[in-house]
N, C-alpha and C positions, 0 to 999 in steps of 0.2 A: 510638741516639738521634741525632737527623741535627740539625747546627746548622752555620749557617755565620754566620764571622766576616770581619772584613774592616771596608777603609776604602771611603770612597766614590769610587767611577770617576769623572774629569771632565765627562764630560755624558752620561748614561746615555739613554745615546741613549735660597594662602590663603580667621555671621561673620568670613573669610577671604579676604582679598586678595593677591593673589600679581603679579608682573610679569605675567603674561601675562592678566590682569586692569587694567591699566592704570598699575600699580606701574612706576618706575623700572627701565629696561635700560639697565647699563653694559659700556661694551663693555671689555676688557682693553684697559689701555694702558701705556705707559712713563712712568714719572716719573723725574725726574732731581734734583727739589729745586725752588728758587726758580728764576724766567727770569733770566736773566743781561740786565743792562740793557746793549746796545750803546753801546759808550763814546763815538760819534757822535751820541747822540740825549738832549738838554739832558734829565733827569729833571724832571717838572708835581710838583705839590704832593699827588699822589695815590699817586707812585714809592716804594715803600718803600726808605730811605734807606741799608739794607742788603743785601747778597747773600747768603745761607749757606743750603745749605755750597757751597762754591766746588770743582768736582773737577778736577782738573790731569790732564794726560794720561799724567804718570811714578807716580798713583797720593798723590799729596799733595792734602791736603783741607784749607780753610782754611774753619773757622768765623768767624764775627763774630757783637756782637749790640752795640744802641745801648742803654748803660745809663749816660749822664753821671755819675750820680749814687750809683753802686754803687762798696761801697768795695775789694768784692773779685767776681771771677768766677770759676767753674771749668766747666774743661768733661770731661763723664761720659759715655761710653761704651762698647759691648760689645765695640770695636774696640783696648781697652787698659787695662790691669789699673790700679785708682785713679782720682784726678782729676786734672787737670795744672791749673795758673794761667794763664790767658790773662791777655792785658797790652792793659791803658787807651792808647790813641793821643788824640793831642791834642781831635781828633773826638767826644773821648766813647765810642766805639766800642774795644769792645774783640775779641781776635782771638787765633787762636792758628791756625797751621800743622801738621799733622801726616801723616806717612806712614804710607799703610795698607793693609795687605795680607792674607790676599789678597783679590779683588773679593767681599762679599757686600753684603746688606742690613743693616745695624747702626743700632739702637735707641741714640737718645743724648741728651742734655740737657745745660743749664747747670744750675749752682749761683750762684744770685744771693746772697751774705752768707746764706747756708746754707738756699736756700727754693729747691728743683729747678724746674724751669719748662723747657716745651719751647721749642724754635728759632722766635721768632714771625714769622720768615722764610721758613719752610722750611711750606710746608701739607701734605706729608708727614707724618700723626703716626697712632701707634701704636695704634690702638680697645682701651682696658683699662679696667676698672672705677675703678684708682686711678691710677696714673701716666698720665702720657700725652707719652710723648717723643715726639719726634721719628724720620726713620726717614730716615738716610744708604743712597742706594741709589748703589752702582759698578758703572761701566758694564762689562759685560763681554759679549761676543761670545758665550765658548762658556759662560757659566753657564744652566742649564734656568728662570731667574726672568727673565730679557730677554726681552722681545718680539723677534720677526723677522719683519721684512716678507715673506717670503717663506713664511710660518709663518699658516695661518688662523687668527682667533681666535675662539673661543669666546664665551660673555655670560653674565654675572654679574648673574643678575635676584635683584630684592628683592622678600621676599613676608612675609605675615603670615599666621599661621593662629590659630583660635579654639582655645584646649585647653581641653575640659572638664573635663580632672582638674584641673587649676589654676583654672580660673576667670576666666582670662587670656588676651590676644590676647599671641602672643610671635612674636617674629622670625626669621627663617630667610632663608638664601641660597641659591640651585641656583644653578650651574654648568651649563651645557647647552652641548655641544658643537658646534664647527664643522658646520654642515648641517643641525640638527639642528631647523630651520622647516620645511627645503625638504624634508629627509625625512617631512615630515609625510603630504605625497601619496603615498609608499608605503607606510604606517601603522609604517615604522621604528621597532623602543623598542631601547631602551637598559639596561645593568648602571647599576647603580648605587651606591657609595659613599657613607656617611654618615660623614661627618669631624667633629669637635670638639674643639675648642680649648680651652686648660689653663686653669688657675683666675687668675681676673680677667677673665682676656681675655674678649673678646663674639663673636656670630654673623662681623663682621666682618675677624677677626686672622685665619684663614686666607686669605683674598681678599687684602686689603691687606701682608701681611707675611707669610704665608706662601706666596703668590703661587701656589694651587695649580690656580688655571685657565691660569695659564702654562706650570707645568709640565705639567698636562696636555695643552693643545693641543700642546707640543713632544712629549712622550711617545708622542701617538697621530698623530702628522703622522711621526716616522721610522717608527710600527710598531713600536715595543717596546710599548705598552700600548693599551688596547682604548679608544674613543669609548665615554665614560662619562658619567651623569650627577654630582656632587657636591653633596650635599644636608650647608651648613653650620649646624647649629643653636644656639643659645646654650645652653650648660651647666649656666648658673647655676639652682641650685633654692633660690627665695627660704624653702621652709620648713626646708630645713637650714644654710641658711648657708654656706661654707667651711672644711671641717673637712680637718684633715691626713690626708692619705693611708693612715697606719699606727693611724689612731681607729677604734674599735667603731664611731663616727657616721659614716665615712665609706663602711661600707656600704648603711647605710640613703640616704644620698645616692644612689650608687650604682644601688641599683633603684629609688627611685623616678624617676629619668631614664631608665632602662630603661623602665621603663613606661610615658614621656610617649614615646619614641621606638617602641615597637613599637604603644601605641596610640592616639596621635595623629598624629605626624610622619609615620611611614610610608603609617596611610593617606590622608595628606593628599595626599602627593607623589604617590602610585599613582593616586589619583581626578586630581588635575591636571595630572601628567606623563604622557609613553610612557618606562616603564621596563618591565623584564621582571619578570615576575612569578615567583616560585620562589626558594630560597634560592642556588644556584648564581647568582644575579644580583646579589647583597647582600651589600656587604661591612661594616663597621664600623670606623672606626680613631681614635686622635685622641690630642691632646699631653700627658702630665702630667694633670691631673683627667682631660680626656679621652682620654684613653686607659685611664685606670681603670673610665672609663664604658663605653668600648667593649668591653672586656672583660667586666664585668658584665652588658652587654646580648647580648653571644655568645656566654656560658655560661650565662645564661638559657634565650635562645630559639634551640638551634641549629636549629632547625624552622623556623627566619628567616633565618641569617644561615650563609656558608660558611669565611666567612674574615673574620680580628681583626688588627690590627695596633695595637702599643701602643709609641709611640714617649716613650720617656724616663716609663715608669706602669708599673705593680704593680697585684696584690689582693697582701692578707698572707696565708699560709698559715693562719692563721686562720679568714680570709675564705672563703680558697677550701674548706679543710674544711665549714665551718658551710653554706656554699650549694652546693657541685658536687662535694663528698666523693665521692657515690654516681655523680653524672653522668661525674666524671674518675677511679674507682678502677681502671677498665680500659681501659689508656693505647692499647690498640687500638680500642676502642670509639667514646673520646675523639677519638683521631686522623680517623675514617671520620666524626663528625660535624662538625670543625672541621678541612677537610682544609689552613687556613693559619693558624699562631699564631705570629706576628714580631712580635720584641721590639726594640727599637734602644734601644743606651744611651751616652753620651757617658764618655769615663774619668773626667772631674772634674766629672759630674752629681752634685750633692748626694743625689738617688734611688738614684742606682746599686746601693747596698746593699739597699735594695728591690725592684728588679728581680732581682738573682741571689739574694736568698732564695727569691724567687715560681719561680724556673726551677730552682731545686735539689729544691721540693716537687712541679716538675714530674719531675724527675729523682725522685725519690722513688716516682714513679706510672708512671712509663714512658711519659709520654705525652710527643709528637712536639713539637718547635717549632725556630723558626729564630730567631736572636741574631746581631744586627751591631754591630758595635762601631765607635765615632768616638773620634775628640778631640774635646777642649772639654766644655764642661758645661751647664749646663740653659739654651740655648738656643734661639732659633727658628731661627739659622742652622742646626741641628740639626736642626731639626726640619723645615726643607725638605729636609733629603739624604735623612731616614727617608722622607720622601713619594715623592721620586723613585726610591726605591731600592724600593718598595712597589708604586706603580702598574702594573708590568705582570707582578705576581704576586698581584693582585686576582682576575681574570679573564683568566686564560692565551686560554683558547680565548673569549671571549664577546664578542668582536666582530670576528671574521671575517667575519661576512657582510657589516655595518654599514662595516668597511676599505672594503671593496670598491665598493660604494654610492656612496663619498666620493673 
């Protein structure tokens, strides 16, 4: 049984309309927060009359928020365990200082006299079905979520596709890599990865906060990972609602995403992208719900897909009996048709119990898989190290010739 464990290395090394239909192209870029107003130039009556967050160069970040008339504040983040009280300055304005370490991306909020609300400073904020904080990004040099100028980037086109199993036009992100126009005049395609995002989140949480076109253009600009496409889709399936992980309901959630992804999504993207056609080009991965899904959809269909990744998600042994009993009873068989099944799990992930029941049933069966272990618990800062610890055991060999080209 081959598993490997470990922390993570400091920088590892579209009736359908789609961007390339005249939809929105953005290109990746750095945010820092609010503009800092230069203390030279008088603020006009259009100045927001605050800054937050404020990032200091020794790693201290100083919130505000203009509430005269709030009788208490707090301020909540993934950056420290509880609330802390920020303090009313004569201004009205209230503020609080804090050290924080080490550099990542951290989801945070106030509490206004007990009613959460993101930083109306900060346009930074989290895309989720119900919260919607805010998103403290630290600057850091060697993290794989920094833009480098010396680093081409990539573009984050927005597209819409028609699903006729739903009935519904639904949203969807590609990622297309640095070059990856100019390569057109060569008839260039591309692997491709289908990523998805855990339960609430939308098409947009891995763009924005889990930054996975950054990590990918840094990943395939050193040559640890292949020039890929990333096709982001939204998870939610409005007719089962969000049901927990360990529900009889949450299988049936399960395949029927499976289904919208193997026969909608994918032929959507193959009719209007250049990707490579064959399962050796396909991967599946995604965080918590998604990841449950990607799972479900590549024990499905591995006739589609070569390799799963399920960062911080499970099926229950249940699950997996009642749907892949017979597909996974021959953990060699298993193996030669999903030649990658990586699991990432955080030590103080509320799931965690879940994922090592699901690998014990794989232990059970004999079938192959790899297991990396972090600190922290059911996070996105988590869930960017499984991404970059992932991307260039997608597609080992599937874009050598494409390196080369660029």
């Amino acid at each position: 049984m081959k598993r490997r464990a470990g922390h993570l290395k400091g920088s590892l090394k579209a009736a359908a309309a789609c961007a390339l239909c005249g939809a929105a192209v953005l290109l990746a870029g750095s945010f820092s927060g609010a503009d800092v107003q230069p203390e030279s130039r008088p603020r006009s009556a259009w100045d927001n009359p605050v800054t937050s967050p404020v990032v200091e160069p020794d790693g201290r970040v100083t919130f505000a928020l203009s509430a005269p008339d709030a009788g208490r504040v707090e301020l909540s983040g993934q950056f420290m365990q509880g609330r802390r009280m920020m303090t009313k300055g004569t201004d009205g304005v209230w503020r609080l200082s804090v050290e924080i370490t080490p550099a990542d991306i951290y989801p945070y909020s106030f509490v206004v006299d007990g009613v959460e609300i993101s930083d109306p400073s900060n346009p930074l904020t989290f895309p989720n079905e119900r919260f919607k904080a805010s998103l403290l990004v630290m600057p850091s040099d060697s993290a794989l979520y920094e833009p480098q100028a010396d680093v081409p980037a990539g573009q984050v086109r927005y597209c819409t596709y028609w699903s006729r199993r739903m009935g519904l036009v639904r949203p969807l992100l590609v990622y297309t890599p640095p070059g990856y126009d100019r390569a057109a005049a060569t008839g260039a395609d591309y692997p491709v990865l289908y990523l998805v995002s855990g339960t609430t989140d939308t098409e947009e949480t891995w763009f924005k906060v889990g930054r996975a076109n950054v990590i990918a253009d840094r990943l395939a600009e050193s040559g640890e990972a292949a020039r890929m496409l990333i096709v982001m889709p939204y998870g939610y399936m409005p007719a089962h609602g969000t049901p927990a992980p360990s529900s009889a309901a949450a299988a049936g959630m399960y395949a029927d995403f499976a289904a919208e992804l193997t026969e909608e999504i994918i032929p959507y993207v193959e009719q209007q992208f250049r990707v490579r056609s064959g399962r050796e080009w396909r991967a599946v991965a995604g965080f918590s719900r998604g990841g449950g899904q990607a799972l479900f959809s590549a024990f499905s269909r591995p006739d589609l897909f070569s390799a799963v990744g399920a960062y911080a998600a499970y099926l229950t042994p249940e699950v997996m009996e009642a749907h892949f009993g017979e597909l996974l009873a021959d953990g060699h068989r298993a193996d030669s048709l999903l030649r990658l099944k990586w699991f990432g799990i955080g030590s103080d992930d509320f799931l965690r119990g879940g994922v090592e029941e699901n690998l014990r049933w794989f232990d059970s069966k004999g079938v192959d898989y790899e297991l990396f272990r972090t600190d922290g618990g059911h996070t996105w800062m988590n869930a960017r190290k499984y991404l970059a610890q992932t991307l260039p055991l997608f597609f080992p060999h599937g874009g050598d010739s494409l390196q080369a080209a660029h």
